[in-house]
Rosetta silent file (secondary structure, phi, psi, omega in degrees, C-alpha in Angstrom):
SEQUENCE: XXXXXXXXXXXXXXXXXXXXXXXXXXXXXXXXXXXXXXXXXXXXXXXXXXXXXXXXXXX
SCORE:     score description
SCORE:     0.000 S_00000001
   1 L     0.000  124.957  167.754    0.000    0.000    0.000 S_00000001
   2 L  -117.533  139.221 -168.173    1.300    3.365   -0.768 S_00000001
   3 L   -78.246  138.788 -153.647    0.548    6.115    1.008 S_00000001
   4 L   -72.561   18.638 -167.953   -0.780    9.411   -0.449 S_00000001
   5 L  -101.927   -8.414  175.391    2.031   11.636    1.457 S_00000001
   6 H   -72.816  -62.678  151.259    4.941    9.758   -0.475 S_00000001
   7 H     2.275  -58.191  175.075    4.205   11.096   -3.702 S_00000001
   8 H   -74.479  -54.949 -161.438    4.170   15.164   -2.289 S_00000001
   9 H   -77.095  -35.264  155.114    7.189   14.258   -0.321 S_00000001
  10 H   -29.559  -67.198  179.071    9.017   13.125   -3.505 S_00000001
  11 H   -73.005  -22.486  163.913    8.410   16.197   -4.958 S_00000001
  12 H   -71.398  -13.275  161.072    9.424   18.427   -2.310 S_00000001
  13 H   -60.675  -49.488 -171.200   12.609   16.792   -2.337 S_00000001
  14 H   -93.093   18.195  147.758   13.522   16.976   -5.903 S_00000001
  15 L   -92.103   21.395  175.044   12.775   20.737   -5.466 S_00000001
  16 L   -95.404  133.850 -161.038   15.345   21.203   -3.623 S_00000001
  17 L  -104.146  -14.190  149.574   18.464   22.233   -5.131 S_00000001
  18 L   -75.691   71.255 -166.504   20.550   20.331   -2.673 S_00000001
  19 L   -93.527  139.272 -175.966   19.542   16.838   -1.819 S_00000001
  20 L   -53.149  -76.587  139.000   20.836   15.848    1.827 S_00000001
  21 L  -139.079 -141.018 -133.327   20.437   12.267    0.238 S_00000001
  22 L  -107.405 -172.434  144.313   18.538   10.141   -1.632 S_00000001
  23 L    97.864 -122.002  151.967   15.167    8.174   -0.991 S_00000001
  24 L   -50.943  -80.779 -177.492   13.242    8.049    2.620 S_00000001
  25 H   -16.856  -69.669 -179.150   16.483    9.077    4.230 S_00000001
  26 H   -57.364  -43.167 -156.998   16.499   12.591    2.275 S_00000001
  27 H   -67.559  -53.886  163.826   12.648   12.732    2.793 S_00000001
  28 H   -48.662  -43.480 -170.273   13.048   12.899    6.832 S_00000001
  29 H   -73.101  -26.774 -156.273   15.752   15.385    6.863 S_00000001
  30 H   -83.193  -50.767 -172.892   13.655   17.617    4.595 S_00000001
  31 H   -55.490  -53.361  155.856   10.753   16.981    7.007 S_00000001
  32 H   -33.445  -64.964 -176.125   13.155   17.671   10.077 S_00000001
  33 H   -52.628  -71.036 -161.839   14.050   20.664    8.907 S_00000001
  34 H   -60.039  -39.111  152.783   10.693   21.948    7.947 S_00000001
  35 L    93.215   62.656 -175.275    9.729   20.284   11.636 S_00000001
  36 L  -113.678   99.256 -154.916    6.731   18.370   10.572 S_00000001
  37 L   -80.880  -19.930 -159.434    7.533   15.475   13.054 S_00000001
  38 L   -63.301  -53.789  162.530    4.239   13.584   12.040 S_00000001
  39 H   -13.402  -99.985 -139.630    6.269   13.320    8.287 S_00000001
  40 H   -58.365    9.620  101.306    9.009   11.917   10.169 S_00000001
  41 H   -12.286  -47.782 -158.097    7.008    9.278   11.996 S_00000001
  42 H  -105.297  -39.900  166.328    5.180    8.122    9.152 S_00000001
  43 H   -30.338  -55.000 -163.740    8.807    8.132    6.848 S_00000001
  44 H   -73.357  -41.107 -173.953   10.628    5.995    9.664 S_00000001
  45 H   -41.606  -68.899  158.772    7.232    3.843    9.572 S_00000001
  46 H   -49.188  -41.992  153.050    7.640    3.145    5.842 S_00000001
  47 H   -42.562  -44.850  167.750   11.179    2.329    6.200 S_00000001
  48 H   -61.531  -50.364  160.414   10.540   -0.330    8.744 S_00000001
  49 H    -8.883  -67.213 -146.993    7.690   -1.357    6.218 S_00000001
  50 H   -76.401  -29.588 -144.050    9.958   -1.652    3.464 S_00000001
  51 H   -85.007  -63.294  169.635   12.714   -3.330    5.865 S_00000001
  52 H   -30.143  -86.345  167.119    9.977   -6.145    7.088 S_00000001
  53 H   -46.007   -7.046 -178.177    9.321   -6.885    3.639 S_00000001
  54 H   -93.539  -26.920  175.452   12.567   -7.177    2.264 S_00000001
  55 H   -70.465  -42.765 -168.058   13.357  -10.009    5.117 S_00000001
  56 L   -72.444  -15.296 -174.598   10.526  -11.719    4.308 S_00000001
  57 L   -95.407  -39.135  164.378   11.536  -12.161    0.211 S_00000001
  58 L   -76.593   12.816  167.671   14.972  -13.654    1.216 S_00000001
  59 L   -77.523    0.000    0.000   13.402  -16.317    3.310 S_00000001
């Protein structure tokens, strides 16, 4: 399931003329900064998501 705040935070990233780096990772700093902790909550959520799922396809 993807959620409709990844999409906006994609794009607020690659408007940025600097990116801190690339993916999630970059998406939470940008959210840090800006200090919209719920972002950075639902970012680290979706990492662990992704993280879960990634275990389970090399068993």
């Amino acid at each position: 399931m993807t959620a409709d705040w990844i999409p906006k935070a994609e794009a607020a990233l690659r408007d940025r003329k600097v990116f801190p780096t690339s993916g999630l990772r970059g998406m939470i700093k940008v959210a840090r900064e800006a200090g919209d902790t719920v972002a950075v909550d639902l970012y680290r959520a979706e990492i662990s998501r992704r993280r879960a799922e990634d275990k389970q396809a090399k068993r």
